[in-house]
MITOR-555599 format. One record per atom (N, C-alpha, C, O): x negated, y, z negated; atom name. Coordinates in steps of 0.001 Angstrom, whole numbers, plus 500000, padded with zeros to 6 digits. Example, Ala and Ser with C-alpha at 12.3 -4.5 7.8 and 13.67 -1.06 7.14 Angstrom:
REM residues 2
      u      v      w name
 486810 494310 492200    N
 487700 495500 492200   CA
 486800 496700 492200    C
 485764 496681 491535    O
 487150 497750 492920    N
 486330 498940 492860   CA
 487100 500030 492130    C
 486591 501138 491961    O
This chain:
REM residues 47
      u      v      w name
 499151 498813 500000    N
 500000 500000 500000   CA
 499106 501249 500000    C
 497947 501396 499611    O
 499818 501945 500447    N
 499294 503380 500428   CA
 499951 504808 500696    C
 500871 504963 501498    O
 499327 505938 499867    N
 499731 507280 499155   CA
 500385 507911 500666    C
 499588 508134 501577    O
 501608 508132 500835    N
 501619 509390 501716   CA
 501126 510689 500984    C
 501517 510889 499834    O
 500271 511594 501611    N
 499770 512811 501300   CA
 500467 513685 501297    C
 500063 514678 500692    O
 501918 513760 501998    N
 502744 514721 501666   CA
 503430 514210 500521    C
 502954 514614 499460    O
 504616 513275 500403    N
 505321 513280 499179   CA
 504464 512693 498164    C
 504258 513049 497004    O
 504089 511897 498716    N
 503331 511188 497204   CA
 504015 509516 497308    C
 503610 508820 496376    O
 505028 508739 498337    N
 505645 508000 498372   CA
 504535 506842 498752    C
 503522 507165 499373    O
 504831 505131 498249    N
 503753 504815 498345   CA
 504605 504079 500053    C
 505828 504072 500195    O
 503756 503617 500983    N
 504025 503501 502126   CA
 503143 502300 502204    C
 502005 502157 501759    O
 504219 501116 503137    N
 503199 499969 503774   CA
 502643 500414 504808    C
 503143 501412 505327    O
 501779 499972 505240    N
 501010 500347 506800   CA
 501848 499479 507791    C
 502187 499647 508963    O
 501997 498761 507129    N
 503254 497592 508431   CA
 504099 497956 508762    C
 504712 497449 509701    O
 504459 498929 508160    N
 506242 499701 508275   CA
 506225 500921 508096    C
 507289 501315 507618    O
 505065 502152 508366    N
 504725 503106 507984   CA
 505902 503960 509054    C
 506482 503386 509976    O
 506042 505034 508796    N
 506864 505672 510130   CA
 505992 506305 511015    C
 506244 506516 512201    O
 504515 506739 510175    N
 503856 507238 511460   CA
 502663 506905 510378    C
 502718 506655 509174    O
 501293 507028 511520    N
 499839 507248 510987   CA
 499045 508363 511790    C
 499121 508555 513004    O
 498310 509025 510926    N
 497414 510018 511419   CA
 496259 509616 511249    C
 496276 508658 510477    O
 494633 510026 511795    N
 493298 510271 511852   CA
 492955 511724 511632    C
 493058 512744 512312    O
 492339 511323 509966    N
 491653 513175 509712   CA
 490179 512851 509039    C
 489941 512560 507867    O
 489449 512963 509923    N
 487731 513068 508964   CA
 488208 511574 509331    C
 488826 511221 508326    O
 488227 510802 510011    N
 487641 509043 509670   CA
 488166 508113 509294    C
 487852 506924 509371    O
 489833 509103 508435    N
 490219 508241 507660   CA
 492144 508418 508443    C
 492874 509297 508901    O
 492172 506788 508130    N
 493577 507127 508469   CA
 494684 507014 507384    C
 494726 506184 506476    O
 495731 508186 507698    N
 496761 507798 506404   CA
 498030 507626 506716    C
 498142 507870 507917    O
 499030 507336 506261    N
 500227 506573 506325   CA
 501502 507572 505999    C
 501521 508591 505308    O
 502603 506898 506770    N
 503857 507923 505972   CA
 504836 507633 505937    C
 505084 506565 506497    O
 505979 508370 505281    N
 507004 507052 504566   CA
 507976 508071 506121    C
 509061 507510 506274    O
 507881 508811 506751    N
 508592 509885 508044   CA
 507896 510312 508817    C
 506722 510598 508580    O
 508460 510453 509915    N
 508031 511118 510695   CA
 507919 513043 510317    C
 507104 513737 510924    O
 508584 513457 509575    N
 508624 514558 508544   CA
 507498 514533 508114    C
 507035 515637 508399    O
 506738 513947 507587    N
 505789 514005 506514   CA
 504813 514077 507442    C
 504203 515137 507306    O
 504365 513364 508394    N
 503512 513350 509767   CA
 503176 514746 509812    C
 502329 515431 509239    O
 504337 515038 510900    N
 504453 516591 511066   CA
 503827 517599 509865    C
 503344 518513 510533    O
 503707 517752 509174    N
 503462 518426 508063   CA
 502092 518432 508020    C
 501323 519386 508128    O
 501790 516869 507794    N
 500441 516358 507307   CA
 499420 517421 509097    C
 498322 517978 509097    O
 500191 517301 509989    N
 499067 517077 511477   CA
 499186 518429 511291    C
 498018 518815 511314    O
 500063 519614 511080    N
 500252 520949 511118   CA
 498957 521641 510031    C
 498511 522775 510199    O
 498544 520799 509039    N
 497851 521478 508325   CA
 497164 520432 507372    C
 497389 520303 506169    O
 496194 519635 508220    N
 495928 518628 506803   CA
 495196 518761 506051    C
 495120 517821 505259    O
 494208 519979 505815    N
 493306 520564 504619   CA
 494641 520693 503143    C
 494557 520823 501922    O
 495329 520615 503750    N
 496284 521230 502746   CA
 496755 519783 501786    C
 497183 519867 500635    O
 496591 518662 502438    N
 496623 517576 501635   CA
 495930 516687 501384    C
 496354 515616 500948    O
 494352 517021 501673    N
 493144 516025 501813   CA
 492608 516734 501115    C
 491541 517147 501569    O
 493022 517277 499637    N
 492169 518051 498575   CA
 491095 517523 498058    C
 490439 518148 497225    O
């Protein structure tokens, strides 16, 4: 399992609604909402 960076929801990778690449690393999300957010500004959640 793993952290979406926007809500905080924990997310399978098998069933994720979307995945992004930032710095190397990829992260997971429980929406396509949260995606969006995360790709618009991801300094803002890779504290």
């Amino acid at each position: 399992m793993h952290k979406d960076p926007v809500c905080g929801m924990e997310v399978d990778p098998a069933t994720a609604a979307g995945r992004s690449e930032h710095r190397g690393q990829t992260y997971y999300f429980c929406s396509k909402s949260c995606q969006t957010k995360f790709e618009a500004d991801p300094s803002q959640y890779t504290k």
